[in-house]
C-alpha positions as MATLAB code, in Angstrom:
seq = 'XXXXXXXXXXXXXXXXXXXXXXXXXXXXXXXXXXXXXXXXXXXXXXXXXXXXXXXXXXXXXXXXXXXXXXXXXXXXXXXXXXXXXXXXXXXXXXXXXXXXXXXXXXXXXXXXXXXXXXXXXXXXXXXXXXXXXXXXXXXXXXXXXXXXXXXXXXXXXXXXXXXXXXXXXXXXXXXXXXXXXXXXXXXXXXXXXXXXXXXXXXXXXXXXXXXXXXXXXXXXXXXXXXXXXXXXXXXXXXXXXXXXXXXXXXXXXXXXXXXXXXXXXXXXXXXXXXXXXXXXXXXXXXXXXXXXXXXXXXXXXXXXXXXXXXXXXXXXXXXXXXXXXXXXXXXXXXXXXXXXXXXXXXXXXXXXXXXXXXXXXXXXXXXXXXXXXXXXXXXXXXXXXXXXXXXXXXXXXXXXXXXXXXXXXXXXXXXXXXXXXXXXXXXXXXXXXXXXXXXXXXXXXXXXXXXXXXXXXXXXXXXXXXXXXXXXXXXXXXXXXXXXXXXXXXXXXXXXXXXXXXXXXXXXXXXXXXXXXXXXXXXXXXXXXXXXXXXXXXXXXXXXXXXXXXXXXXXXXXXXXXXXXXXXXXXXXXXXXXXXXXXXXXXXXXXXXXXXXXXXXXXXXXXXXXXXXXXXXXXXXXXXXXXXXXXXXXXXXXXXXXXXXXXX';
ca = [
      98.477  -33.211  -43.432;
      97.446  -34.608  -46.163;
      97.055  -32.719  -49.464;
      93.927  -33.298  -51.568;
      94.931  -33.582  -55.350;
      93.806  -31.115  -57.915;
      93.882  -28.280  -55.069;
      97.163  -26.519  -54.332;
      97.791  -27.057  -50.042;
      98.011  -23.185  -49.194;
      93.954  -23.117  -50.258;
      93.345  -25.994  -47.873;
      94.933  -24.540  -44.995;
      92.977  -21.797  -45.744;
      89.854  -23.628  -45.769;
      90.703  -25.211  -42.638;
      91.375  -22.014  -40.970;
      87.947  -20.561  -42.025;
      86.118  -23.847  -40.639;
      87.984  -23.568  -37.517;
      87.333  -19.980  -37.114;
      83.417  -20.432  -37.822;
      82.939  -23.453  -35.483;
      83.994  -20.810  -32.142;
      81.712  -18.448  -33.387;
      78.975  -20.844  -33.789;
      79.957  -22.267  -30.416;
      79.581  -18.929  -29.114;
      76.410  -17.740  -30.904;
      73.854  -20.812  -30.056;
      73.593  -19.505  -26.182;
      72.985  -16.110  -27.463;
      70.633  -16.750  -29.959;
      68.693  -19.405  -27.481;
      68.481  -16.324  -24.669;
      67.202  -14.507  -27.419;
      64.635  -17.219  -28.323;
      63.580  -17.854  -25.281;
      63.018  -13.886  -24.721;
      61.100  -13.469  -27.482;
      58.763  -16.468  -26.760;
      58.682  -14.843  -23.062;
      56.869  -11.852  -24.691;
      54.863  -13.564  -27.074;
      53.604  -15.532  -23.720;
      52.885  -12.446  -21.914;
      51.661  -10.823  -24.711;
      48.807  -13.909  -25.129;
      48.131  -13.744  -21.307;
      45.052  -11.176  -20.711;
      45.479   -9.186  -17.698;
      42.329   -8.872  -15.401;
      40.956   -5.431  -14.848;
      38.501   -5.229  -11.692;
      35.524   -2.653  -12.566;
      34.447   -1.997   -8.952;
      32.682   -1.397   -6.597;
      35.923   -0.227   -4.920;
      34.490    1.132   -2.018;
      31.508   -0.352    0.001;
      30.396    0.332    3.656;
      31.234   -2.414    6.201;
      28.679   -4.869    6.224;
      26.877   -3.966    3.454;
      25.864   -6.283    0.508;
      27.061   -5.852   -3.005;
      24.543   -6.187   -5.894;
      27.396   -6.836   -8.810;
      30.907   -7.153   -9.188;
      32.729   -7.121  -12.401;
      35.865   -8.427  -13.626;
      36.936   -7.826  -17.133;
      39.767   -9.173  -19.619;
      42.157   -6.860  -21.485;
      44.848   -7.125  -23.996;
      48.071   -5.407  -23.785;
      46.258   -2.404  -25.838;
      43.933   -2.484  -23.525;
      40.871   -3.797  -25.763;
      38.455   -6.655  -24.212;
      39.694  -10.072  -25.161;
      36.491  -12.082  -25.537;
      38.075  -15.396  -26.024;
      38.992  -15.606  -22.331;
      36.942  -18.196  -20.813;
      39.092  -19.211  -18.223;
      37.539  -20.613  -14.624;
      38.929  -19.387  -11.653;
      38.589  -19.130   -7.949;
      37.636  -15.818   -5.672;
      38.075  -15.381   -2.382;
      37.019  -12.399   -0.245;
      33.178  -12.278   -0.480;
      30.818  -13.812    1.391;
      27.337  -15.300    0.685;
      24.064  -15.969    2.641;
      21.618  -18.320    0.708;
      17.711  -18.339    1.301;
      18.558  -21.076    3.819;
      20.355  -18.489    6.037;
      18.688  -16.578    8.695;
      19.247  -13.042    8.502;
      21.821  -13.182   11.293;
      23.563  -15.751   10.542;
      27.275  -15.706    9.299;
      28.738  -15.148    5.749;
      30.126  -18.352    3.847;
      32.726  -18.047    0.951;
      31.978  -18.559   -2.002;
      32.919  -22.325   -2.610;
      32.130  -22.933   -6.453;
      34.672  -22.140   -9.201;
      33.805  -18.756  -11.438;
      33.751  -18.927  -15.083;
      34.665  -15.863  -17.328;
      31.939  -15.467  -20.502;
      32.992  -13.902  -23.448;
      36.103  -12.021  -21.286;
      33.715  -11.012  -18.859;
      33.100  -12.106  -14.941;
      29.880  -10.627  -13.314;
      29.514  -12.137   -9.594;
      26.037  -11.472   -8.206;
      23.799  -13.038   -5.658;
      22.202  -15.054   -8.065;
      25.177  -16.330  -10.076;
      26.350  -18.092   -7.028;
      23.047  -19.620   -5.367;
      22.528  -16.433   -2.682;
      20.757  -13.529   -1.267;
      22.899  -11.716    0.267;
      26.542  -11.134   -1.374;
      29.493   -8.737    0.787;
      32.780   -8.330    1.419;
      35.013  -10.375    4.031;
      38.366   -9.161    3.729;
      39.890   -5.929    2.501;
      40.702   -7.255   -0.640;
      39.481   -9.639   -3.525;
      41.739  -12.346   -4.390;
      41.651  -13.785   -8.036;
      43.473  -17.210   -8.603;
      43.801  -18.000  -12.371;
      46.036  -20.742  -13.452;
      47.909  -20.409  -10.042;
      48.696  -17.336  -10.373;
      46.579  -14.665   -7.394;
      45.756  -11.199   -8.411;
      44.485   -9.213   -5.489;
      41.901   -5.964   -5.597;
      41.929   -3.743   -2.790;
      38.524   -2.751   -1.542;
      38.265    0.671    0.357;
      35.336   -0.487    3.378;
      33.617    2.762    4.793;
      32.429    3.206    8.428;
      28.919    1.041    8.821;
      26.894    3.574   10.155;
      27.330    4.851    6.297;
      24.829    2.234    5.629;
      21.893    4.332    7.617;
      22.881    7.638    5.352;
      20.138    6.975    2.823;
      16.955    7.479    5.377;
      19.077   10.344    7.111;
      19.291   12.096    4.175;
      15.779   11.764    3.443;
      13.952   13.182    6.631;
      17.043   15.421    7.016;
      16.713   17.230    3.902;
      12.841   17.203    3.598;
      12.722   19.007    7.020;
      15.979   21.427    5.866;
      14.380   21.955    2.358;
      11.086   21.309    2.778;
      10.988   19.816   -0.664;
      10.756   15.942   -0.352;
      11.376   15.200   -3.921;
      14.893   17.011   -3.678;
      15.217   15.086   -0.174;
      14.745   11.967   -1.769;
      16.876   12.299   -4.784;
      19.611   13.148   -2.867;
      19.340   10.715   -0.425;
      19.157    7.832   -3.392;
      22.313    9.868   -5.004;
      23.873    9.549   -1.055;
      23.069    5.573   -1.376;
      24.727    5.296   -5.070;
      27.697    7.390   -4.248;
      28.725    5.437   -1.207;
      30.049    2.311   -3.473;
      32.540    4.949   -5.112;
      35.844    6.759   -4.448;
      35.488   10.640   -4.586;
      37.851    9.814   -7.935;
      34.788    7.955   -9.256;
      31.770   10.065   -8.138;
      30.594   10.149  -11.325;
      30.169    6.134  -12.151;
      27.501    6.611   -9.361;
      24.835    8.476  -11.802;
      24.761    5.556  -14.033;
      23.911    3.290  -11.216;
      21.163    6.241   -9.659;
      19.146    5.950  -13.252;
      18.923    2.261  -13.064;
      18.035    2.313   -9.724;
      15.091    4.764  -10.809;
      14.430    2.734  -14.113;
      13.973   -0.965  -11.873;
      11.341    1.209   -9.741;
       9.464    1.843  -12.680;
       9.770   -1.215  -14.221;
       8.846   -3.251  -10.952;
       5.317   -5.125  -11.997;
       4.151   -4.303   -8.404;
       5.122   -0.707   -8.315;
       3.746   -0.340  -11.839;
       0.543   -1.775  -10.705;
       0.250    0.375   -7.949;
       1.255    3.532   -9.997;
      -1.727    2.686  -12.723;
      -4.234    2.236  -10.014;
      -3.119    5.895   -8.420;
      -3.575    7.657  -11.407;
      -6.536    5.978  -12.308;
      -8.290    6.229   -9.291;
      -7.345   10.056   -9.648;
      -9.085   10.030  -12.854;
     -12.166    8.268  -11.733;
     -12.579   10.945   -9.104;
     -12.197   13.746  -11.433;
     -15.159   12.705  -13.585;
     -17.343   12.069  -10.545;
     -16.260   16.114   -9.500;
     -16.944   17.113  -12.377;
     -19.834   15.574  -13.483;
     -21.308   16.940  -10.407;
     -21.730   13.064   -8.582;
     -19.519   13.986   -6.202;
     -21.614   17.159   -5.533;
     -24.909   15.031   -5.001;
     -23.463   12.441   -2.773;
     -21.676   14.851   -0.010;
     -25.018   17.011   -0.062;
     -26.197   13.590    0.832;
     -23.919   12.738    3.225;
     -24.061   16.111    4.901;
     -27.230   15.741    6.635;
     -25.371   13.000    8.414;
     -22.499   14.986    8.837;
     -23.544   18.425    9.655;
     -20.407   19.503   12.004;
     -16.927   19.418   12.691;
     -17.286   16.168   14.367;
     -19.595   14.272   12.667;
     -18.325   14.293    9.640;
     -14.371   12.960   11.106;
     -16.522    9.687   12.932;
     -18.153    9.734    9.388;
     -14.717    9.506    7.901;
     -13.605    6.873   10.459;
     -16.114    4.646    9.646;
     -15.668    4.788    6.482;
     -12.394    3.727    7.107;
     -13.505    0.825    9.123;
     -15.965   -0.497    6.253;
     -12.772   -0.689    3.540;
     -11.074   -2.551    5.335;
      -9.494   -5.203    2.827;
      -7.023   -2.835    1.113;
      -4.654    0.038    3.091;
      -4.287    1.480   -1.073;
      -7.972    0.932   -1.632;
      -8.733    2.905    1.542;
      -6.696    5.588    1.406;
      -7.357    6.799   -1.931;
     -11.190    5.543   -2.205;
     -12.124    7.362    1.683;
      -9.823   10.289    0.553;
     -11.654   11.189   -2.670;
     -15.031   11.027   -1.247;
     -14.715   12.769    2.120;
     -12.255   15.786    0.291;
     -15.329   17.922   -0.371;
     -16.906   17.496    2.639;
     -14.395   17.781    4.905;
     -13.871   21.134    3.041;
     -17.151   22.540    3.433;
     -17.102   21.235    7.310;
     -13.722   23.161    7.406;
     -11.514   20.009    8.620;
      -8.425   20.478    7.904;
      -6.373   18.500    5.028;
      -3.932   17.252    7.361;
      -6.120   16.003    9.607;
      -8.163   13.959    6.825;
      -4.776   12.592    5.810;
      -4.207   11.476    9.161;
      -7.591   10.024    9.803;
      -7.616    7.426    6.643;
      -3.919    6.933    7.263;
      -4.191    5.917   11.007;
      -7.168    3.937    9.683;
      -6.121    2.320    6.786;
      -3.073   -0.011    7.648;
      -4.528   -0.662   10.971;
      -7.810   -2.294    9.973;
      -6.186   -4.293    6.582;
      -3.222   -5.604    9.298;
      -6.360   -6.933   11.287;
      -9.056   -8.024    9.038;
      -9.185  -10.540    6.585;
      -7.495   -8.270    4.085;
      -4.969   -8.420    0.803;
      -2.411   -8.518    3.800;
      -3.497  -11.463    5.059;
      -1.647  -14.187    3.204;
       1.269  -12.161    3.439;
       1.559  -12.228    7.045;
       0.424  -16.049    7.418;
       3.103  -16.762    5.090;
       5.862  -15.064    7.044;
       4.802  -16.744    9.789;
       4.778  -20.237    8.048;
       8.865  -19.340    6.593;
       9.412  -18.470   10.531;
       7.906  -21.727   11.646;
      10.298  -23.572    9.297;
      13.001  -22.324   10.185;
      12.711  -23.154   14.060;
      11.212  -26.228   12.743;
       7.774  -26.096   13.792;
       5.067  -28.126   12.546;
       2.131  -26.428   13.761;
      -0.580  -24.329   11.826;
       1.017  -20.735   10.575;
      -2.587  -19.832   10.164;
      -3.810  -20.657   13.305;
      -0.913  -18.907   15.323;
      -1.144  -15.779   13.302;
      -4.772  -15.646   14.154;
      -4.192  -16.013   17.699;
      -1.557  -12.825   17.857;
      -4.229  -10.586   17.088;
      -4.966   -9.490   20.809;
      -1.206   -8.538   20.785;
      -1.115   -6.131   17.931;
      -1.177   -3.555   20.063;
      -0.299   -0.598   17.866;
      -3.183   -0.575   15.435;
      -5.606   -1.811   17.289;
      -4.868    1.448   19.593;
      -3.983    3.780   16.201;
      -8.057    2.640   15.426;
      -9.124    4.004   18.677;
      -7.040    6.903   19.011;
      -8.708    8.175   15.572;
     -11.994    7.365   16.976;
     -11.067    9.277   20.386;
      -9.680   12.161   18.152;
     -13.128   12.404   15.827;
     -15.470   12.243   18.417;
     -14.048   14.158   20.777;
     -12.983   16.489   18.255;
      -9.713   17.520   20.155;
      -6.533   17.870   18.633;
      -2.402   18.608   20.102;
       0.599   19.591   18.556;
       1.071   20.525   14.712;
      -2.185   19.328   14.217;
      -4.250   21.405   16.701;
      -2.386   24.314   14.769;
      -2.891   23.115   11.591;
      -6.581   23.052   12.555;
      -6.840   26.398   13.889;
      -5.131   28.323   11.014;
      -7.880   26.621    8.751;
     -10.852   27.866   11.053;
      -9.141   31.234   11.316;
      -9.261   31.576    7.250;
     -12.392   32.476    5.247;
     -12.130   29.220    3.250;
     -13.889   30.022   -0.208;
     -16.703   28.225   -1.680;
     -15.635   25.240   -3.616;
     -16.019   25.703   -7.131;
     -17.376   22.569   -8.109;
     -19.913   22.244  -10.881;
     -24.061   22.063  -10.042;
     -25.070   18.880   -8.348;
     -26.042   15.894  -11.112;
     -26.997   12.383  -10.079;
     -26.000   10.775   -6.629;
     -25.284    7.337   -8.723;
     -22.836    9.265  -11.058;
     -20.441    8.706   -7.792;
     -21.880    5.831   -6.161;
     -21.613    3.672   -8.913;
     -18.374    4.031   -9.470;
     -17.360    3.425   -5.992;
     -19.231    0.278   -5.568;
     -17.750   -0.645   -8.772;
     -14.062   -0.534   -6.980;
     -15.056   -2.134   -3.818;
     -17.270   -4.920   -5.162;
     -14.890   -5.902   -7.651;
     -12.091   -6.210   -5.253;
     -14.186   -7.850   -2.560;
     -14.892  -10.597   -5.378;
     -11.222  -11.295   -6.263;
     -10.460  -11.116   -2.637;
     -12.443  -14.277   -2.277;
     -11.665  -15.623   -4.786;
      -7.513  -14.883   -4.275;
      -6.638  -13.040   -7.240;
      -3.122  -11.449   -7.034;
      -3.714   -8.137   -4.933;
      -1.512   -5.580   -7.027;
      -3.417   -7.175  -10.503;
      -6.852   -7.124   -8.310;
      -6.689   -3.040   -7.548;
      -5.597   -2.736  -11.306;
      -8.460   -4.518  -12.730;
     -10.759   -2.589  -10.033;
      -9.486    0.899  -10.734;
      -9.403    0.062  -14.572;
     -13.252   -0.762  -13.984;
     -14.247    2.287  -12.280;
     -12.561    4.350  -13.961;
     -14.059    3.545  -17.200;
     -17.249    3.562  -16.014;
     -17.286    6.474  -14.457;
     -16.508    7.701  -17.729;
     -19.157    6.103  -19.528;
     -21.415    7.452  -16.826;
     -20.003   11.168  -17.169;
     -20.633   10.867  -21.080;
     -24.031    9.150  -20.940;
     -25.746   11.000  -17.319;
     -24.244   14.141  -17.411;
     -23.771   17.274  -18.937;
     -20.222   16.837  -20.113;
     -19.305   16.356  -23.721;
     -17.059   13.789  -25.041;
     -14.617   16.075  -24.964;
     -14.894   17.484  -21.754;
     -14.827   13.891  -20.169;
     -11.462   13.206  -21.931;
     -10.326   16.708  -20.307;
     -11.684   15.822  -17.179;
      -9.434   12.140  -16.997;
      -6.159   13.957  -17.920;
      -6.599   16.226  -15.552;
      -7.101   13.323  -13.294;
      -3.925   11.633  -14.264;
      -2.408   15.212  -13.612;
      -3.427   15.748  -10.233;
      -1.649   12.456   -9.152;
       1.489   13.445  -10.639;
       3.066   14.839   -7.521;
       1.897   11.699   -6.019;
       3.604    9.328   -7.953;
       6.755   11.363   -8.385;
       7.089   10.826   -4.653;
       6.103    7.459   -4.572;
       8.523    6.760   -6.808;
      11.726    8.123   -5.157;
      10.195    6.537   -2.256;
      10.642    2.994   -3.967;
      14.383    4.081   -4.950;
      15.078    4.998   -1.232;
      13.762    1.418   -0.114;
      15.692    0.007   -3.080;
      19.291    1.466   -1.900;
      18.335    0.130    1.940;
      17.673   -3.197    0.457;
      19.136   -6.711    2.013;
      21.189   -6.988   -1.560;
      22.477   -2.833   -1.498;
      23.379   -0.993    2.166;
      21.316   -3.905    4.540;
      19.916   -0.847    6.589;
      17.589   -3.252    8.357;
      20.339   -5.727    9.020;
      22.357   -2.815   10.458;
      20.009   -1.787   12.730;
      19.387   -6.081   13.762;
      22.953   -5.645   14.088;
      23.249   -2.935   16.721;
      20.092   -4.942   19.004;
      21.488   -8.093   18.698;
      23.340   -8.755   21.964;
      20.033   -7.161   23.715;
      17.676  -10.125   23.766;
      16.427  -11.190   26.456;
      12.971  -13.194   27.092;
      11.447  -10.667   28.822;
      12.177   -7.847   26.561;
      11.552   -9.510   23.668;
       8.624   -8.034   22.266;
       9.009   -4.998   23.337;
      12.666   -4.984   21.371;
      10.209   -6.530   18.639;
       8.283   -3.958   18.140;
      10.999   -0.794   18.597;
      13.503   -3.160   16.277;
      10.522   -3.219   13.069;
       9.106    0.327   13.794;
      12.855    1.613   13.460;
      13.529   -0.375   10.378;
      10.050    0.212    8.824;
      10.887    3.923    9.298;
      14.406    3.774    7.820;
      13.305    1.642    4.627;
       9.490    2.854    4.479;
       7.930   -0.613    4.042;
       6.072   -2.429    6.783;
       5.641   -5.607    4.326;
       9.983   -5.758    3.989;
       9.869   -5.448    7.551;
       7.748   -8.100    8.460;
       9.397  -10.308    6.145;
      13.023   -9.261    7.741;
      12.009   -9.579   11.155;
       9.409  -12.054   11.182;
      11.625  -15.133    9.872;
      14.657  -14.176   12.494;
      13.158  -13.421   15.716;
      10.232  -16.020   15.425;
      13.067  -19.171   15.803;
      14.519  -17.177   18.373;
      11.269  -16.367   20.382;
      10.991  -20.065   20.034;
      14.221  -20.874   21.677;
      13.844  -18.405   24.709;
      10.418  -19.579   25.172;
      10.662  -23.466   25.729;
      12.564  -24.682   22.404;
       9.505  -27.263   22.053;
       6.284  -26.421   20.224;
       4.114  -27.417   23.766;
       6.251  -25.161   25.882;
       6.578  -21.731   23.201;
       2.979  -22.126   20.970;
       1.277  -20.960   24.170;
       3.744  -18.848   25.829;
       2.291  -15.419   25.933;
       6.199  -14.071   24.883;
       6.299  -16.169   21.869;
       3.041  -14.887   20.279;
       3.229  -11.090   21.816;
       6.963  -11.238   19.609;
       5.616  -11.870   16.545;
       2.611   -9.565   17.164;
       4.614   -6.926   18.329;
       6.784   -7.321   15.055;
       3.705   -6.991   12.536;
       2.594   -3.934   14.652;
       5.942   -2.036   14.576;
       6.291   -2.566   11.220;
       3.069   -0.843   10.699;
       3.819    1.781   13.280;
       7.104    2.618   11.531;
       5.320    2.708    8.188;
       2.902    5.152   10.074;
       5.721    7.774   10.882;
       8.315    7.472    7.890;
       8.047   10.157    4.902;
       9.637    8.031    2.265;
       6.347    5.181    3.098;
       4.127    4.550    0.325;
       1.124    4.341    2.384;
       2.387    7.603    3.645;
       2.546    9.353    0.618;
      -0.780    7.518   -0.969;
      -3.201    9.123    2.088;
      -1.507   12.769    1.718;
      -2.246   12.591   -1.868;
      -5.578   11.430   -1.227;
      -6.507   14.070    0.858;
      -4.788   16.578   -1.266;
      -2.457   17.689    1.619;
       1.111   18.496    1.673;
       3.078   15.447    2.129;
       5.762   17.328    5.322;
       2.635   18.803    6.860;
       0.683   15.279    7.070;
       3.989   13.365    8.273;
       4.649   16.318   10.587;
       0.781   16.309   11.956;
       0.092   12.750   12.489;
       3.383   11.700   14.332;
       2.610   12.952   17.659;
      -0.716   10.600   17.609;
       1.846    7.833   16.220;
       4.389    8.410   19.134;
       1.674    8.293   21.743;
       0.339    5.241   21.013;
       3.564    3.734   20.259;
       4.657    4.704   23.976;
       1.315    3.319   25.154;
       1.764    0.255   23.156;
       5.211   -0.539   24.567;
       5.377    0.863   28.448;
       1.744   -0.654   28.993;
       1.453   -3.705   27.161;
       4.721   -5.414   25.440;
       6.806   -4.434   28.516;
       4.148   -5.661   31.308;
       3.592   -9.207   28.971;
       7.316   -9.724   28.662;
       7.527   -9.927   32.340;
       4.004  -12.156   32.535;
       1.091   -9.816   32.851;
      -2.068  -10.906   30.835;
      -3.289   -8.994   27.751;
      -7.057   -8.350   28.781;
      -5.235   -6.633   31.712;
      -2.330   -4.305   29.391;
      -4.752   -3.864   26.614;
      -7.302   -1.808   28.786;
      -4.929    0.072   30.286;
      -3.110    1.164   27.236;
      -6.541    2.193   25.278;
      -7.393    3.989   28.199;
      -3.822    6.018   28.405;
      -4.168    6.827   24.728;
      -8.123    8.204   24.850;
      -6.902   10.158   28.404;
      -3.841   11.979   25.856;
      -6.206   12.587   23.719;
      -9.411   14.250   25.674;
      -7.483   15.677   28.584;
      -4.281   16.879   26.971;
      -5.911   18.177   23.482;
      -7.772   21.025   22.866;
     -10.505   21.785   21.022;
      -9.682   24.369   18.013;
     -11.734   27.330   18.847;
      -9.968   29.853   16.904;
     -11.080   33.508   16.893;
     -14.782   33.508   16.411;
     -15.076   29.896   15.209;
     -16.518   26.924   17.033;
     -16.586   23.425   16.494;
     -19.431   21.159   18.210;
];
């Protein structure tokens, strides 16, 4: 060794010693200290990464559609982390775009997903579709290669038909539809939650109830209610309503009378089922008092009226249906006229061109069966009071009014305005000036007028309160919630066959119209996917299935059920609109008019859609079937002679 002057060589062994002695440890420490690096950048990875938290639903019924689904981005503390904006892939849904018939299968979702802000919201129209459900048990998110999978608890199907069960199940139990229906839209909510989670449902009720309201249509149609309501409380009041039925009543002097009066009255407004029901409701409600007819059976005579005659005039339904038909033809790939084939299915809408003459059978014979012949004999068996209505004023205190409504939606029915803005603009009309008339032609005050149109608005309360949970019952049934109607398509499916095709038709839309209380959703359900199948079975070329009796009794027989289920369901809007009209209780008129609905429904299928499947003519079933229906009616009623009362 060699010794380093100026130091003495016991301090440099020293020194070498201590260097020799630090180097091992330093050997030794650099793997522990790059573990512990590499640990600590481990964390501060995981501790960047977000994890993914799934919001639900996590529960659904098989086969049913999913409105949203939400996928949110948390931080270890579990706070949102809005700077995630990462794209990734999900598997495990299914989609059916506009394209898609109703029937036909589910596609995955193809696209990439992008989170916003930390937040992914799938819905149908985030990725191009109308339909959005589940395929697989579980969701399965890929970000960055890395899968996270969500378990998805899938309910028993028939779940999806709780909503309408609840509905008619309750309101007979309780005999409180408003309770029926609230529950049943609560049944709907609740089914996309664990029994963990029940309570994630009420959020989900109230916007349900809040889109109802908000709906342009359904506000539309709500306006026009109450202000048709108030149009025929000034014309009460201001004693027009008075004059006109003291009018009327030396037309209508008995029992009879005044129901064919009431029918044809229902015949002449004939381009709006709304417009009729509450127009013919309000005007023959006095009379039909004084000539002791019941209120159920008014209900049921502009009910069984009203739908009918707008499904087959030239009516605000009209370019409705002739569209339908036209998204039907393109999808089998048709080329002829929509219009011109819907025109020619007329002879095979069987059901309301028999509903039309079973009402005329019931008024002029004046017999009745079931709940209604009892409903009719309690009221002759009561000493019905003297309406206590004011003195009669002027006759054109109510007429002008009325011709008012009708002539200003005849107008914009020629000249195609927008049917919900049309009755809006109509009612807004009358109403107002059957106000001005009431202020300027009567003896009401100011003030009493203004008393007179709240209590208007009032008295359609109950009315709209219905219609409304009505709305939110159809809403939970919808394609994009619970796919009722595609459950029901579902369970029918395998049944087609050419010959029993419209008969199938028509059971198929009444049962879905029922469940979901809408004949227009029905028609637009069932019209599209049976018409390229009708096609098929009937030629598969426009020559061969145009003019084949089959193809155009299918599509009749759909636009009929749908009206004949509309006819019978409590949750309809119709429905409700004619019992409010005719200021009757809303069980009692669905209760009273479905025996008339059943028979002709029977009639409609055993002797006409059954007998044309299988290749007899029309003008041979038609006949038969109105003849059926006016023999129930005259041989198996009975007049309602209670006690000492008598009826011509």
């Amino acid at each position: 060794m060699i010794q380093r002057p100026g130091r003495p060589f016991v301090f440099q062994e020293a020194e070498t010693t201590l260097m020799s002695l630090a180097s091992a440890r330093l050997v030794i420490l650099l793997p522990l200290i790059g573990l512990i690096s590499t640990h600590c950048a481990a964390q501060d990875s995981a501790r960047a990464a977000p994890s993914i938290v799934f919001d639900g639903p996590n529960t659904i019924p098989a086969g049913a559609c999913i409105a949203e689904l939400v996928f949110r981005a948390v931080d270890s503390n579990g706070d949102m982390d809005t700077s995630m904006a990462a794209s990734v892939r999900l598997s495990g849904l299914g989609i059916r775009t506009d394209a898609d018939s109703p029937t036909a299968p589910y596609r995955p979702i193809a696209d990439a997903l992008q989170f916003e802000s930390g937040v992914l919201r799938v819905t149908p129209q985030s990725v191009g579709a109308r339909q959005l459900t589940l395929n697989s048990p579980e969701l399965l998110l890929t970000l960055d290669g890395q899968e996270l999978r969500f378990p998805i608890i899938q309910r028993a199907s028939w779940l999806r038909l709780l909503p309408p069960i609840l509905a008619i199940g309750l309101a007979i139990a309780f005999r409180d539809v408003v309770v029926s229906l609230v529950l049943a839209i609560l049944g709907g909510c609740l089914l996309y939650f664990s029994h963990t989670e029940w309570h994630l449902a009420i959020p989900v009720f109230c916007e349900t109830m809040v889109q109802q309201v908000a709906d342009h249509d359904h506000a539309s149609v709500i306006l026009f209610t109450v202000l048709l309501g108030t149009m025929i409380s000034l014309m009460n009041d201001s004693g027009g309503t008075r004059a006109a039925i003291d009018w009327l009543a030396k037309f209508a002097r008995t029992r009879r009378r005044g129901m064919v009066l009431t029918w044809l009255m229902g015949l002449l407004v004939f381009f709006d089922d709304y417009a009729n029901s509450m127009l013919i409701g309000g005007a023959m409600r006095p009379l039909s008092d004084r000539l002791k007819i019941s209120r159920a059976k008014l209900a049921f005579l502009i009910d069984s009226t009203a739908a009918p005659i707008a499904g087959l005039a030239i009516s605000t339904w009209t370019a409705f249906e002739i569209d339908q038909v036209s998204a039907g033809f393109t999808a089998a790939g048709i080329e002829a006229s929509a219009a011109s084939f819907f025109w020619s299915t007329i002879p095979y809408r069987v059901y309301p061109i028999l509903a039309i003459l079973v009402v005329a059978a019931v008024a002029f014979s004046g017999r009745d069966f079931g709940a209604m012949l009892r409903a009719e004999g309690a009221l002759l068996s009561e000493e019905v009071p003297e309406s206590q209505q004011v003195a009669a004023g002027s006759v054109w205190l109510a007429v002008l009014p009325v011709m008012c409504l009708i002539t200003i939606t005849v107008i914009g029915f020629v000249y195609d305005v927008d049917a919900y803005e049309l009755l809006l603009i109509a009612s807004v009309a009358a109403s107002s000036l059957a106000f001005v008339l009431a202020v300027f032609g009567s003896r009401l005050s100011l003030e009493e007028c203004s008393r007179s149109w709240m209590a208007g608005i009032a008295s359609m309360m109950n009315s709209v309160t219905i219609l409304v949970m009505a709305w939110g019952v159809s809403a939970v049934c919808q394609t994009d919630r619970l796919d009722t109607a595609g459950y029901i398509i579902d369970l029918v499916g395998s049944s087609m066959r050419v010959e029993f095709l419209p008969a199938i038709a028509f059971v198929v839309s009444g049962a879905i119209a029922f469940a979901i209380g809408s004949s227009f959703t029905t028609m637009a359900l069932m019209v599209p996917m049976l018409l390229p199948l009708a096609f098929t079975l009937c030629g598969g070329t426009e020559s061969a299935a145009i003019d084949h009796p089959v193809f155009a009794a299918t599509i009749g027989a759909i636009l009929a059920g749908a009206i004949f289920g509309d006819h019978c369901s409590p949750i309809s809007d119709t429905t409700v609109l004619s019992s409010a009209a005719a200021g009757c209780d809303h069980l009692q008129h669905v209760a009273t008019q479905l025996p008339y609905s059943l028979l002709t429904a029977v009639a409609s299928v055993l002797l006409c859609y059954l007998p044309i499947g299988f290749g007899v003519p029309w003008w041979v079933c038609l006949p038969i079937a109105a003849a059926a229906c006016v023999f129930g009616i005259v041989f198996l009623g009975k007049v309602p002679v209670p006690d000492s009362a008598g009826s011509d």
